[in-house]
C-alpha positions as a Markdown table, in Angstrom:
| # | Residue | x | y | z |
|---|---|---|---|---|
| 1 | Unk | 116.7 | 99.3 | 99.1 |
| 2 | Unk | 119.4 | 102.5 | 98.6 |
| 3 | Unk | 118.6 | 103.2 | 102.1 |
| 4 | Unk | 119.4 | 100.1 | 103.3 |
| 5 | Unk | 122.5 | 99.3 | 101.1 |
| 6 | Unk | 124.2 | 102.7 | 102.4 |
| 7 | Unk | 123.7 | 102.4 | 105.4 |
| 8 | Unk | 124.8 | 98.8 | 105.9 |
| 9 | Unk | 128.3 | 100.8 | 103.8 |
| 10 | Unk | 128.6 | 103.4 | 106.3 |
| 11 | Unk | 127.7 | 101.4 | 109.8 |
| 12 | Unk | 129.3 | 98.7 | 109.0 |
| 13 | Unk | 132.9 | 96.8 | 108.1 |
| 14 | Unk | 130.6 | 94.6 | 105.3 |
| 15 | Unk | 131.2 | 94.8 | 101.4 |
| 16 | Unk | 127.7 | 95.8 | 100.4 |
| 17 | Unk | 126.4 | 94.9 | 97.1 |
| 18 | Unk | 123.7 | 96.8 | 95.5 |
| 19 | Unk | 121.3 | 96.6 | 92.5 |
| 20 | Unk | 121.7 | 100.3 | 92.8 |
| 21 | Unk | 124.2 | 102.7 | 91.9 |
| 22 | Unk | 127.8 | 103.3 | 93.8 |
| 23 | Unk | 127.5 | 100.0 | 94.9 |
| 24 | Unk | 128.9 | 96.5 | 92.9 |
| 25 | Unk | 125.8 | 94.2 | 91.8 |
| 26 | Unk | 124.6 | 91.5 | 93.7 |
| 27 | Unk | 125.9 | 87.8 | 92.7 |
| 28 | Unk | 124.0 | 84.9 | 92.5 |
| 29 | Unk | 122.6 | 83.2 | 95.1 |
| 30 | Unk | 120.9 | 79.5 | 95.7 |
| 31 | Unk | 117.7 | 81.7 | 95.4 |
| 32 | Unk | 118.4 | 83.9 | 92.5 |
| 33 | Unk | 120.4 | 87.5 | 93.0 |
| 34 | Unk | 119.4 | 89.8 | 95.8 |
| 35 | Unk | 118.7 | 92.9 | 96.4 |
| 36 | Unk | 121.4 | 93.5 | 98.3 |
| 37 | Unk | 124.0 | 91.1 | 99.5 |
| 38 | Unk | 126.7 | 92.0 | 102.0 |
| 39 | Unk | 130.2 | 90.0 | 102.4 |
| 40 | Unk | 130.8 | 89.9 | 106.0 |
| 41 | Unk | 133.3 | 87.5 | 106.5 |
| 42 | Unk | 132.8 | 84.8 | 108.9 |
| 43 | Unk | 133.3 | 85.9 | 112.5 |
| 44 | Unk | 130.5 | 88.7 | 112.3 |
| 45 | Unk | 126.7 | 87.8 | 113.0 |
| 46 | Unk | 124.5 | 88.3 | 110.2 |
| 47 | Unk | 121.5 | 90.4 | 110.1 |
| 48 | Unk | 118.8 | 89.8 | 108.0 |
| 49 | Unk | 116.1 | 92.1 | 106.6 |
| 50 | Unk | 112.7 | 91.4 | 104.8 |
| 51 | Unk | 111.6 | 94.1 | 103.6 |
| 52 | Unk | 107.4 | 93.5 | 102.5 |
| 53 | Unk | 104.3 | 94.3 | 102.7 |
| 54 | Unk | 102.5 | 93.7 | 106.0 |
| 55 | Unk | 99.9 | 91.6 | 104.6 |
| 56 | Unk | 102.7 | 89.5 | 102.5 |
| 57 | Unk | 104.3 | 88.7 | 105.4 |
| 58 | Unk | 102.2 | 86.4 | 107.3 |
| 59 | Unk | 103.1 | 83.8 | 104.0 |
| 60 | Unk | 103.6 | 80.2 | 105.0 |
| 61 | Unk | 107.2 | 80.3 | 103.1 |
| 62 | Unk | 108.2 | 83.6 | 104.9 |
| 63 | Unk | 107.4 | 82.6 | 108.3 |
| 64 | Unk | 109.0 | 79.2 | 108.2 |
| 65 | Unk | 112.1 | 81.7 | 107.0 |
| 66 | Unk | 111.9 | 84.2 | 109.8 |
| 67 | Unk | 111.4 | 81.0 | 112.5 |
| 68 | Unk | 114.3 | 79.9 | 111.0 |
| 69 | Unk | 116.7 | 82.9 | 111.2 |
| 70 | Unk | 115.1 | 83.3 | 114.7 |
| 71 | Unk | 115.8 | 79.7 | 115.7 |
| 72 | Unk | 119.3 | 80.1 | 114.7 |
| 73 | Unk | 119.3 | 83.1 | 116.8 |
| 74 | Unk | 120.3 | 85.3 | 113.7 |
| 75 | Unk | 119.8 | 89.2 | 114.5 |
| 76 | Unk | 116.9 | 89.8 | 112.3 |
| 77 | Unk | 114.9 | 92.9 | 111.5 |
| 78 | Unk | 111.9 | 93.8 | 109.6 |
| 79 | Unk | 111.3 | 97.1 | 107.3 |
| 80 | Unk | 108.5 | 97.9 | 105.8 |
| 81 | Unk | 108.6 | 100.6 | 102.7 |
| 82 | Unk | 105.5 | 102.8 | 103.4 |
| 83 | Unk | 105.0 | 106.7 | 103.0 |
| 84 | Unk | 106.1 | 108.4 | 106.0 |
| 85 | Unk | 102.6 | 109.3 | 107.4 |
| 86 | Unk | 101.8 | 105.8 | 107.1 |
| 87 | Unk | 104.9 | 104.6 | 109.0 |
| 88 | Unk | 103.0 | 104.0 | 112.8 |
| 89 | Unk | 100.2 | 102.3 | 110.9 |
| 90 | Unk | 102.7 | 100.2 | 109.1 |
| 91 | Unk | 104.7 | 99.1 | 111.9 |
| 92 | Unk | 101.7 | 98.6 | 114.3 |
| 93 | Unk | 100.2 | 96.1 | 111.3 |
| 94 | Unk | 103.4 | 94.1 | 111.5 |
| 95 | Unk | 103.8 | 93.7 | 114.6 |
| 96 | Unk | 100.7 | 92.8 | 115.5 |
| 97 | Unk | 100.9 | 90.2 | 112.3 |
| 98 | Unk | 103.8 | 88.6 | 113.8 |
| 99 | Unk | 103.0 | 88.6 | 117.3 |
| 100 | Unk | 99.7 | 86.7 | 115.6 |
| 101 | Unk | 102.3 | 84.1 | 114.5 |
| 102 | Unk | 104.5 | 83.7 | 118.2 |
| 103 | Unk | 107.6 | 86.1 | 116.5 |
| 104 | Unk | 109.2 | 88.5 | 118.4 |
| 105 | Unk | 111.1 | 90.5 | 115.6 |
| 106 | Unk | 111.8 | 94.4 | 116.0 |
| 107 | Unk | 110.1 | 96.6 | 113.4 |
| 108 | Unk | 110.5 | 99.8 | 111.2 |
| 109 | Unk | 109.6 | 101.4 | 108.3 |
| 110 | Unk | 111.0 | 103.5 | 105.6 |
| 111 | Unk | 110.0 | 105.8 | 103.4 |
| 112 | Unk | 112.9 | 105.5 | 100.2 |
| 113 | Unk | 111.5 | 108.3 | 98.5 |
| 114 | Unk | 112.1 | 110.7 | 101.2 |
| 115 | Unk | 115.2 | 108.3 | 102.7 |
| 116 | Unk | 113.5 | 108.6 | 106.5 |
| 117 | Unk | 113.5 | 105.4 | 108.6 |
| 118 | Unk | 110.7 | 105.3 | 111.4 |
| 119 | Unk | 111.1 | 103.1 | 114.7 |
| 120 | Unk | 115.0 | 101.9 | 114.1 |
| 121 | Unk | 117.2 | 101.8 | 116.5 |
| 122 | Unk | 119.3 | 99.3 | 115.2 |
């Protein structure tokens, strides 16, 4: 989640809040308070990251959510937190879990611990 939250701060115009220090905390939301929540303002498209656990994320509840950001063509991406030697199993796992369920959705995987991203070019 740190690795997320500063790099949305330092590639991006967005006020990032954080449940982490340096960084405001979260407000509520309809769904409870995030992780991280970034204001964005209105005329930028919003990107959207889950970050689970491959096997969680074939969940009824958090594919009709991905179709959904897909469907309204939000830029969405998918991290998975796994050690850094895990990261191609990790991302391979995904993938092939949502091509299982028809979603397209670009991939990558960090490693908090050690702050290294695998397979991002976003």
């Amino acid at each position: 989640m740190e690795l997320i939250a500063r790099d949305l701060a330092t590639r991006t115009p967005w006020r990032v809040h954080a449940g982490i220090e340096g960084f405001p905390p979260p407000r509520l939301t309809g769904r409870g308070v995030p992780d991280i929540l970034c204001e964005r303002g209105r005329d930028t498209p919003p990107i959207a990251v889950e970050v689970e656990l491959p096997e969680t994320l074939v969940r009824r509840d958090t594919i009709r959510r991905l179709r959904d950001y897909v469907d309204a063509a939000v830029d969405i991406r998918v991290a998975v937190i796994a050690d850094v030697d895990e990261h191609p199993d990790a991302i391979a796992d995904t993938c092939r879990m949502l091509d299982c369920v028809g979603l397209a959705i670009p991939v990558a995987a960090i490693a908090p611990d050690r702050s290294q991203v695998t397979g991002s070019a976003w």
